[in-house]
Structures are given as structure tokens and as C-alpha cells.
Phi, psi and omega in degrees: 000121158329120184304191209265119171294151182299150171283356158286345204245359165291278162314335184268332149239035151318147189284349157293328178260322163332279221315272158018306173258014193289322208273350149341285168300315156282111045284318213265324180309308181272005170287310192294299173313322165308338178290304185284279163006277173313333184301293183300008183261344188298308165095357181233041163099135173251188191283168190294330200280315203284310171295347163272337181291279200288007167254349148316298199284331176268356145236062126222024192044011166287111159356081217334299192285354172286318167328309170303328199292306185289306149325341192258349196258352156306298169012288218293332182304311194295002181281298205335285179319310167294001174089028192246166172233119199263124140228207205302334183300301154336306200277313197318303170344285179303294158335307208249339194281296175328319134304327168305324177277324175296334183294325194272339191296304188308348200259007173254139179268191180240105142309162170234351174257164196260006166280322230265293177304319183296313211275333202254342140317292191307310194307305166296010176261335145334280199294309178310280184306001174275303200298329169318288183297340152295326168263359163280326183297337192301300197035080200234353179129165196281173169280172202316312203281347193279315173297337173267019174272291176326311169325309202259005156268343164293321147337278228240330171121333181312165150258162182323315179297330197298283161356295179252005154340296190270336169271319153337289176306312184312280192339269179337312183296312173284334169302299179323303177286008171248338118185080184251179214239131160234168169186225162313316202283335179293343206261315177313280205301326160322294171289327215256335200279347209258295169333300154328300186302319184266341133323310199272354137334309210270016178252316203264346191245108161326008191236141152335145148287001154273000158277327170331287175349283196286300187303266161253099155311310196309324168270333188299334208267312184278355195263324176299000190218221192254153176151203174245171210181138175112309189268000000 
């Protein structure tokens, strides 16, 4: 059985103090996703999580962001044992990015030249930490993948870097045999994504980074270097 949720987190996502931030959130949700979009029309590799998506979706032909969709509600089952807790920010998650993305892709074009690609890229790695920085601000709960990484820094004692390193890498690896596209934008989106994000914190989000801190260490630890953030 899943532990008891705590009662800050009862209050914290209660529907008098949510509502106020839903529209944040779903914004910031479909930002993220428009983001992933561009990467993937860019053509020249996506985060780690995303490359594992899009190598699902081209052997089994199902449609990148239903992957995501469809992937996310196992994630959460792997929550129980570790010890995490979803809220409303969560199930959105796993729902709006993943549609946000089936919506934006088609609607986009694919260069083929590499300035063209590059520019559309870089725009999604932007456009991701902006959609980040909107749904972390929110703080309504992490996302599937971002929580089972905490999870398992709470669980086993790893740190967050360690924690998603390691997972990262599994993902990444496996995406790569099915046939998901790495290149440039992974190595961009690796180093680049963590800067973004924590720019677009201290513009979209009131609270401090020592309020981050006192709040979720857990976030505070990753925003200090590099790395990903949101789903």
C-alpha cells in the first residue's frame, strides 16, 4: 500500500490553493510539449527520455506523444515502492505533454538545411525550459519521470544526479537500439536545459532559490547543474 499522503501536501494541493495555479500549468504543459515537437522536427536528437519515446514510436508506429502518454502511466505504478506522491500536476502531465506534442508536430515544418535545423532545435530547447519553468512553478507535483528519479534518491540514498544519470543513460541506450534519433540537440538539450530552466524559475516563479531549497531539496540539487527537467 502507498504511504499516507503528508498533510502539507494535502493543503498544498488542495482545490482552493491548485486552482489559482492550474492555468500556469497547463500552459507551461503545452509549451513543453510544443518544445519537444520542434526538437523532434529538427531532426538532430532529443533528450534522453524523448529518444526512447521516438524510437518506440517508429517500431511500433504509434504516434510520439501517445508514447509518451502511454508510457507514463507504468512510470507512476514504479512510484508506489519508492515512495512518491502524484498530484494533480502529475496525472496532467502524463496527458497534456503528449498531446501538445501530437498536435504541434504535424503542424510543423522539417527542414532539411542545417542552419534551418539547428535554429529549430536550439528554439526547442528554449521553448521546453520556458514550458518547465511554467510547470515547476505551478508546484502542483512532479512529473512521472521526474519522481521516480527522487523516488529512488529517497529510496536507495543516490543523489538526484546520480539517480538520473543512471537512468538516463538506460533510457538513452535503449532508445538509440530502437531507432530514436541522437545527435547534437542531445548533447544541447543535456548541458542547455538545466540554465534555461532555472532562468525561466526566477522570472515565472515567486518563490526564491532558497525557497526552492527549504522546499524540495530534490529540485534545488538539479537546477544546480545540468540536466532535465519536467517530465
Amino acid at each position: 500500500m502507498p504511504p499516507t499522503l503528508p498533510p502539507a501536501l494535502v493543503d498544498r494541493w488542495s482545490p482552493r490553493k491548485a486552482a489559482p495555479r492550474l492555468p500556469g500549468l497547463l500552459a507551461g504543459l503545452v509549451i513543453f510539449g510544443i518544445g519537444i515537437a520542434l526538437m523532434a522536427a529538427a531532426g538532430l536528437g532529443l533528450g534522453p527520455w524523448e529518444v526512447l519515446h521516438q524510437g518506440i514510436s517508429r517500431y511500433t508506429g504509434i504516434p510520439l506523444g501517445t508514447v509518451s502518454i502511454l508510457l507514463g502511466f507504468p512510470i507512476l505504478l514504479l512510484w508506489i515502492p519508492l515512495g512518491e506522491y502524484p498530484g494533480i500536476g502529475t496525472v496532467l502531465n502524463v496527458l497534456v505533454i503528449g498531446s501538445a506534442t501530437n498536435v504541434a508536430l504535424p503542424l510543423l515544418p522539417v527542414p532539411t538545411e542545417l542552419v534551418p535545423q539547428l535554429a529549430m532545435m536550439l528554439a526547442g530547447v528554449v521553448v521546453i525550459g520556458i514550458g518547465s519553468g511554467l510547470y515547476l512553478g505551478a508546484h502542483l507535483g512532479p512529473g512521472p519521470r521526474d519522481g521516480l528519479m527522487t523516488g529512488m534518491h529517497g529510496r536507495f540514498g543516490w543523489s538526484v544526479r546520480r539517480a538520473r544519470t543512471a537512468v538516463e543513460v538506460t533510457v538513452l541506450i535503449a532508445g538509440v537500439l530502437l531507432g530514436g534519433t541522437v545527435g547534437i540537440g542531445t548533447v544541447v538539450f543535456a548541458f542547455g536545459i538545466g540554465p534555461v530552466v532555472q532562468t525561466a524559475l526566477r522570472v515565472l516563479d515567486r518563490e526564491t532559490p532558497a525557497d526552492i531549497a527549504r522546499r524540495d531539496p530534490d529540485l534545488a540539487e538539479e537546477l544546480a547543474g545540468p540536466g532535465t527537467v519536467g517530465e
